[in-house]
LUMMAR-416762 format. One record per residue (C-alpha): x, y, z. Coordinates in steps of 0.5 Angstrom, whole numbers, plus 2048, in hexadecimal, padded with zeros to 3 digits. Last residue first. Layout:
<sites>
+-----+-----+-----+
:   X :   Y :   Z :
+-----+-----+-----+
:   X :   Y :   Z :
...
+-----+-----+-----+
</sites>
This chain:
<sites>
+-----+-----+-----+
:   X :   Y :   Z :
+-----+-----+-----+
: 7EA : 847 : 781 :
: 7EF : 845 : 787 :
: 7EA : 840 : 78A :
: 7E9 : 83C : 784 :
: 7F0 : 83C : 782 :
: 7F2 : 839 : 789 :
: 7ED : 833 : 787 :
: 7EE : 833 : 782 :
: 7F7 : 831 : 784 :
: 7FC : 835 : 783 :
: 803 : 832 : 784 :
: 808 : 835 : 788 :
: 80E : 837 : 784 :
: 813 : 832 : 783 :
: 81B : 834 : 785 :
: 819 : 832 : 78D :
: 816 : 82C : 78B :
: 81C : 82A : 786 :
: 822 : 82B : 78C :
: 81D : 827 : 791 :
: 81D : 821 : 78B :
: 824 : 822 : 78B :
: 826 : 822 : 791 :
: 821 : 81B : 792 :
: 825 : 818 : 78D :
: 82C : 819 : 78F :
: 82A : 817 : 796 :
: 827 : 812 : 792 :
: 82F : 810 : 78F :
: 831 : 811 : 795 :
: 82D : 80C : 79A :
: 82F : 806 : 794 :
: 836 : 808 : 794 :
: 836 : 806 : 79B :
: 83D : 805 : 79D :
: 841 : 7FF : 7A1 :
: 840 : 7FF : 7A9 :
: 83B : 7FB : 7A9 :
: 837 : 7F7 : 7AF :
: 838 : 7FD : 7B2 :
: 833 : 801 : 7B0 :
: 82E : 7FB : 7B1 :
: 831 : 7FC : 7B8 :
: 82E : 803 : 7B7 :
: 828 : 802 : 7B5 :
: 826 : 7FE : 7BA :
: 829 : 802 : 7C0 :
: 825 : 808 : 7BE :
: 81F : 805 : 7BD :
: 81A : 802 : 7B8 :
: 813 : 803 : 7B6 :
: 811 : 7FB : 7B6 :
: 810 : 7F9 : 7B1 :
: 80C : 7F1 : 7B1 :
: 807 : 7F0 : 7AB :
: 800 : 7F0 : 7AA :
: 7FD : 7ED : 7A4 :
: 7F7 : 7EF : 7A1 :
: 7F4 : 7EB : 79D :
: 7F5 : 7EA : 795 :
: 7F2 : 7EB : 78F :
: 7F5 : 7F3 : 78F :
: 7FB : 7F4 : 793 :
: 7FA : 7F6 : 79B :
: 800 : 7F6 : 7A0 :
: 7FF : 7F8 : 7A7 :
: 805 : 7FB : 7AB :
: 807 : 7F8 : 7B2 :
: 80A : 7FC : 7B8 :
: 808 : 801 : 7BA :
: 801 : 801 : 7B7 :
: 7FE : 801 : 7B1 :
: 803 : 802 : 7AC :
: 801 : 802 : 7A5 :
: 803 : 7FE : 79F :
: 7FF : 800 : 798 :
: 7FF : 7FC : 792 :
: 7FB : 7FF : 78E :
: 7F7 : 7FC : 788 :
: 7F8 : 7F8 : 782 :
: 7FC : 7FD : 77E :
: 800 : 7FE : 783 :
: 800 : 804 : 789 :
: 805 : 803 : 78F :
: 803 : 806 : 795 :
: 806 : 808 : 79B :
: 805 : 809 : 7A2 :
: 805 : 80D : 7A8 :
: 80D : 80E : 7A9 :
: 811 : 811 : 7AE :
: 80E : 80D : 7B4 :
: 80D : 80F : 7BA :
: 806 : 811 : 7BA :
: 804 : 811 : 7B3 :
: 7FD : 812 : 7B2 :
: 7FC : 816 : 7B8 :
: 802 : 81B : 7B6 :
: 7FD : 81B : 7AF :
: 801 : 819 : 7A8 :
: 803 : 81D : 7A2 :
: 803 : 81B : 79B :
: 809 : 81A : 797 :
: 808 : 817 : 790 :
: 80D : 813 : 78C :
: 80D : 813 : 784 :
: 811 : 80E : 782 :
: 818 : 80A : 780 :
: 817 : 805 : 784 :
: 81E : 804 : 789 :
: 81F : 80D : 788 :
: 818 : 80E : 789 :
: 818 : 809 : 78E :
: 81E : 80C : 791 :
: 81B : 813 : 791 :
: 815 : 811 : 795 :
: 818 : 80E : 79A :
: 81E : 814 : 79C :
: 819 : 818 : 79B :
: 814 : 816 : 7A1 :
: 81B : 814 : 7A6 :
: 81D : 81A : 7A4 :
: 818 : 81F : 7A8 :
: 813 : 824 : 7A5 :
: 80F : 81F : 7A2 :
: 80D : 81D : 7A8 :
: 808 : 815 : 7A5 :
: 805 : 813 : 7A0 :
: 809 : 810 : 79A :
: 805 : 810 : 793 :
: 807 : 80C : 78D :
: 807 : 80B : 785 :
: 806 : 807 : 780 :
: 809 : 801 : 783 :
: 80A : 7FC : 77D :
: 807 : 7F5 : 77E :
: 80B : 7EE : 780 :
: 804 : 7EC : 783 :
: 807 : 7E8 : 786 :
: 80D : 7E9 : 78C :
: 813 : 7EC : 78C :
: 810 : 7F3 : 78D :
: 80D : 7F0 : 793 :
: 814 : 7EE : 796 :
: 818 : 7F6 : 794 :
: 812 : 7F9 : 797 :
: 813 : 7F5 : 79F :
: 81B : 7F7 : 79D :
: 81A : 7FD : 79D :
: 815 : 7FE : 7A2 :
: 81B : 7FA : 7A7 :
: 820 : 7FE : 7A4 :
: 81D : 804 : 7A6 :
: 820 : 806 : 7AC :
: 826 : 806 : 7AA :
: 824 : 80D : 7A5 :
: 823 : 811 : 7AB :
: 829 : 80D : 7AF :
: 82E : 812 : 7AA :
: 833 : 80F : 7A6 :
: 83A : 811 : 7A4 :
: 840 : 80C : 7A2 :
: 841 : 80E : 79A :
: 840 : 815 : 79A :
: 83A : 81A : 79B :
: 83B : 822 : 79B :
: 836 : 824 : 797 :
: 831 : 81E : 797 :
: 831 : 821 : 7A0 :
: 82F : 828 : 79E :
: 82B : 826 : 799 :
: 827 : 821 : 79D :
: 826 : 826 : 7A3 :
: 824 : 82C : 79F :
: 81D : 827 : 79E :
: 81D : 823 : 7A4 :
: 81C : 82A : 7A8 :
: 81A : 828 : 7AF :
: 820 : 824 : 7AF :
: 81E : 81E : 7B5 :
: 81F : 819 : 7B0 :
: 827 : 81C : 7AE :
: 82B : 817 : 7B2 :
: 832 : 817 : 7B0 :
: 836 : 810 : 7B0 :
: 83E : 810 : 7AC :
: 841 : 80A : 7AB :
: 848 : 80A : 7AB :
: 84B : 80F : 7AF :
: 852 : 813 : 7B0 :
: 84F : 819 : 7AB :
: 849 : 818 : 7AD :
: 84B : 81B : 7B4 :
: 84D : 821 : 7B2 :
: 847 : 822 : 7AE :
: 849 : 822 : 7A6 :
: 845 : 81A : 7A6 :
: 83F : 81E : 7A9 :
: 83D : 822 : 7A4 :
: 836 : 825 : 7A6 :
: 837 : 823 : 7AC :
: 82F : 820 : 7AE :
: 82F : 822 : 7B6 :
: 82D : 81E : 7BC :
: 830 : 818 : 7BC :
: 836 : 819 : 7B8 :
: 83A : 812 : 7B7 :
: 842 : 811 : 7B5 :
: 844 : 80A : 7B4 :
: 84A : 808 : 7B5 :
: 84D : 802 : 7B2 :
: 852 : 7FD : 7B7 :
: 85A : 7FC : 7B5 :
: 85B : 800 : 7BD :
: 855 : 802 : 7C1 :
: 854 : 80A : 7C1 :
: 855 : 80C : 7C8 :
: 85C : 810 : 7C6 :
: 859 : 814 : 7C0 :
: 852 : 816 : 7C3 :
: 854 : 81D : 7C6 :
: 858 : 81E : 7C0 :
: 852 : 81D : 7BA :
: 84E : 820 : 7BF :
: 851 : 828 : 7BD :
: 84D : 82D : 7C0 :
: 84A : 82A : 7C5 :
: 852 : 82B : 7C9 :
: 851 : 833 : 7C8 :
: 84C : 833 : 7CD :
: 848 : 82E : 7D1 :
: 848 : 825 : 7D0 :
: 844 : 821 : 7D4 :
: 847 : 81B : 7D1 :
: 843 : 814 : 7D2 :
: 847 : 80D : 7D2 :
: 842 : 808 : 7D0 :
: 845 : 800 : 7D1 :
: 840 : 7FB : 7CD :
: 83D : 7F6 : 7CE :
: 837 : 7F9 : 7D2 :
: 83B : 7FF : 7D5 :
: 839 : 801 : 7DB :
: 838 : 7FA : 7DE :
: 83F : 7F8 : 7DC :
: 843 : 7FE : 7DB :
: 842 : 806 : 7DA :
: 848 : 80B : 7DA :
: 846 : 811 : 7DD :
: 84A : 818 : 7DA :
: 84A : 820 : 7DB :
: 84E : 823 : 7D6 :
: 850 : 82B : 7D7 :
: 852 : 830 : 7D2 :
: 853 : 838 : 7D4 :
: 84E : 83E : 7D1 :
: 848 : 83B : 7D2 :
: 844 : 83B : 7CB :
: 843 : 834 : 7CA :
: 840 : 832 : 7D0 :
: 83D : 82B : 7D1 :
: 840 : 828 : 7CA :
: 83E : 820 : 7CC :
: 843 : 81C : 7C9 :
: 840 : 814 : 7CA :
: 845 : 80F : 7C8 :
: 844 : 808 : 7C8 :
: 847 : 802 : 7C7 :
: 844 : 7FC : 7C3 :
: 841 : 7F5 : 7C4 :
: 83C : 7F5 : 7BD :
: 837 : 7F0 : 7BF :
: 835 : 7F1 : 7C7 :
: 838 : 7F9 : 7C5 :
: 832 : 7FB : 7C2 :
: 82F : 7FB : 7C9 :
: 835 : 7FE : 7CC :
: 835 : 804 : 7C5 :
: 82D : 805 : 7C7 :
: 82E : 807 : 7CD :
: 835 : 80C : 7CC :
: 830 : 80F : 7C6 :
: 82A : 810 : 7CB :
: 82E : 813 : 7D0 :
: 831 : 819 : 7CC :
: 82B : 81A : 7C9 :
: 829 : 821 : 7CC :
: 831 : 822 : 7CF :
: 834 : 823 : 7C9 :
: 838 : 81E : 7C4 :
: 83D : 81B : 7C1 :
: 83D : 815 : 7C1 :
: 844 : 811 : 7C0 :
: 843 : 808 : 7BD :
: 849 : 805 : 7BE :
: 848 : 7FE : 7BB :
: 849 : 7F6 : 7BC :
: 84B : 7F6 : 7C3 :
: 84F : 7EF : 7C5 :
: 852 : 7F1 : 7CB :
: 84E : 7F2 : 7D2 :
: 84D : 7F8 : 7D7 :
: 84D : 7F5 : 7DE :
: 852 : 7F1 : 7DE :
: 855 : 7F2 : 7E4 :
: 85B : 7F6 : 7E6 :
: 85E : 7F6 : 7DF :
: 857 : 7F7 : 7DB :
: 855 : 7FD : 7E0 :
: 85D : 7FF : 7E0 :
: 85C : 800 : 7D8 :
: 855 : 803 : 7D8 :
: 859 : 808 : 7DD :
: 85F : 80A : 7D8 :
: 85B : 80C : 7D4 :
: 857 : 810 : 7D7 :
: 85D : 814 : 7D9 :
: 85E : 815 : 7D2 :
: 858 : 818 : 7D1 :
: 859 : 81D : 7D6 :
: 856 : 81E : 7DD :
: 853 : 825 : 7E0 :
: 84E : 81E : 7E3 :
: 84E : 817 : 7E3 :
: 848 : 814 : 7E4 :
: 847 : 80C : 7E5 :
: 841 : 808 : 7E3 :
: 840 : 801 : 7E5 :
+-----+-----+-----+
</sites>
C-alpha cells in the first residue's frame, strides 16, 4: 500500500503513520533501526528495494530523501508512505523534497526518526568524502557510502582516508568479505610458508581493487601487484583473481564465473568454491548486522592513501626495454 501525500510536512506525516498504526495496525512497532537515504532518482528504487529485502532480518524504518530541484527558489515536500506489500518488513517514507528545504535533511528527518533506535545514514549513489560532518552524519550511527561505481578508485580512497571516522563504511569494501574470508581459511591451513609477494587481477581503477590489495599488504607485509583484468573476463564482478606467491608455489583463486571461484594450490586439485558476486541488498544487511565501527576498513583505507600518495611521489620506473628505444 502506498499513499502519497503532496505540498505536505514531515510532521504531517507523522501524524499519518500514527493514525495508520491507530486505525488499523497497518504500520507495526518493534523497528530495530532508522535507516535515511539520500538519493537521486537513478538508484533511488534500487536503494528502497534492497532496504525491504534486508529488512526480513533488520525490521526498520526507512526514509528515502530524494533532492528533486535543489535550485527552485521556494520549498516544497511531497510524501508516500509505503506499508505492507510496499515495504517488505519495513515502512519506507519517501521525501521528495525541492528548494531551500535539501539543504538541511538533519530537520526534515528529525520528527520521523524512531525513538531510543540507531540511525544509520546511507549515500547510495556517491562516496562523501567526510560523511560523519554531513548533517545527516552528524545524527547517525553508522554511516554506509558506495564508492564501486567511482571511476577513479585512486582519488576516491584519499578522499574518503581523509575524513574517515569510527562509523564510516563503504559497500566497495563489504563486498570483500567473502574473498576475505576464503584467504584468511587457506592461509590457516599447512604448509604455514610465508607469502612473498602477491598479485591482484582485476580494475584497478575502482577501489574494490585497491582496498584488497592494500589489506593484504597491510595483513602480510608484501609486495602486492596490481594488474588489469578485460571487461569480458570480469563480467560483474570487480575482482578477477588473486595470486599468492610461496615458496612452494602460487596459490592463486580465480573467479570463473558469477558465481564460484577456483582455488588452485600447488600438490593439490582444484576446488571450486561457491562466491557469488554480491548484490546490494546482501551487502547491506551485512552492513546492518553491526552498527559499531570498522577500525580494520580504516586503517586500509589508511594503507591504500598511502600507497596512492607514494606512486604519485615515485617517479615512473624505466625499464630495458624503454632504454632501448630511447637510445
Amino acid at each position: 500500500m502506498i499513499i502519497e501525500l503532496g505540498n505536505t510536512t514531515t510532521s504531517a506525516v507523522s501524524k499519518r503513520l500514527v493514525s495508520m498504526r491507530e486505525e488499523g495496525g497497518a504500520v507495526a512497532l518493534g523497528r530495530v533501526l532508522t535507516l535515511v537515504i539520500s538519493t537521486g532518482e537513478r538508484r533511488g528504487e534500487a536503494a528502497i528495494a534492497a532496504a525491504n529485502s534486508a529488512s526480513g532480518e533488520h525490521p526498520m524504518r526507512v526514509i528515502v530523501i530524494h533532492v528533486v530541484d535543489r535550485d527552485a527558489k521556494t520549498s516544497n515536500m511531497d510524501a508516500e508512505i509505503r506499508v505492507g506489500g510496499d515495504a517488505g518488513a519495513s515502512e519506507v517514507i519517501v521525501l521528495h523534497v525541492s528548494g531551500p528545504a535539501a539543504d538541511d535533511p538533519e530537520t526534515l528527518v528529525q520528527a520521523l526518526l524512531l525513538p531510543d533506535a540507531p540511525v544509520v545514514a546511507w549515500w547510495p549513489d556517491s562516496a562523501l568524502g567526510a560523511p560523519s560532518a554531513s548533517s545527516l552524519g552528524r545524527i547517525a550511527q553508522l554511516r554506509i557510502v558506495d564508492s564501486g561505481s567511482s571511476t577513479n578508485g585512486e582519488e576516491t580512497v584519499t578522499k574518503l582516508a581523509a575524513g574517515f571516522c569510527d562509523g564510516d563504511s563503504d559497500l566497495a569494501w563489504t563486498r570483500l568479505t567473502s574473498w576475505r574470508a576464503q584467504i584468511a581459511a587457506v592461509l590457516d591451513q599447512p604448509p604455514y610458508e610465508p607469502i612473498q609477494e602477491v598479485e591482484v587481477i582485476g580494475r584497478p581503477s575502482q577501489t574494490s581493487t585497491l582496498l584488497m590489495a592494500a589489506w593484504l599488504q597491510l595483513a602480510l607485509q608484501v609486495p602486492v601487484r596490481l594488474s588489469q583484468a578485460t571487461d569480458r573476463e570480469l563480467g560483474r564482478a570487480q575482482l578477477r583473481a588473486i595470486k599468492l606467491t610461496r615458496p612452494s608455489g602460487i596459490v592463486s583463486f580465480e573467479r570463473v564465473s558469477d558465481t564460484a571461484v577456483v582455488l588452485t594450490q600447488p600438490g593439490q586439485p582444484e576446488q571450486k568454491i561457491p562466491m557469488p558476486v554480491r548484490d546490494l541488498p546482501d551487502v547491506l544487511a551485512e552492513e546492518l548486522r553491526s552498527l559499531g565501527p570498522d577500525r580494520v576498513f580504516g586503517d586500509v583505507l589508511a594503507a591504500a592513501a598511502e600507497a596512492e600518495a607514494q606512486a604519485q611521489e615515485s617517479p615512473t620506473a624505466t625499464t630495458p626495454d624503454d632504454e632501448q628505444q630511447q637510445a
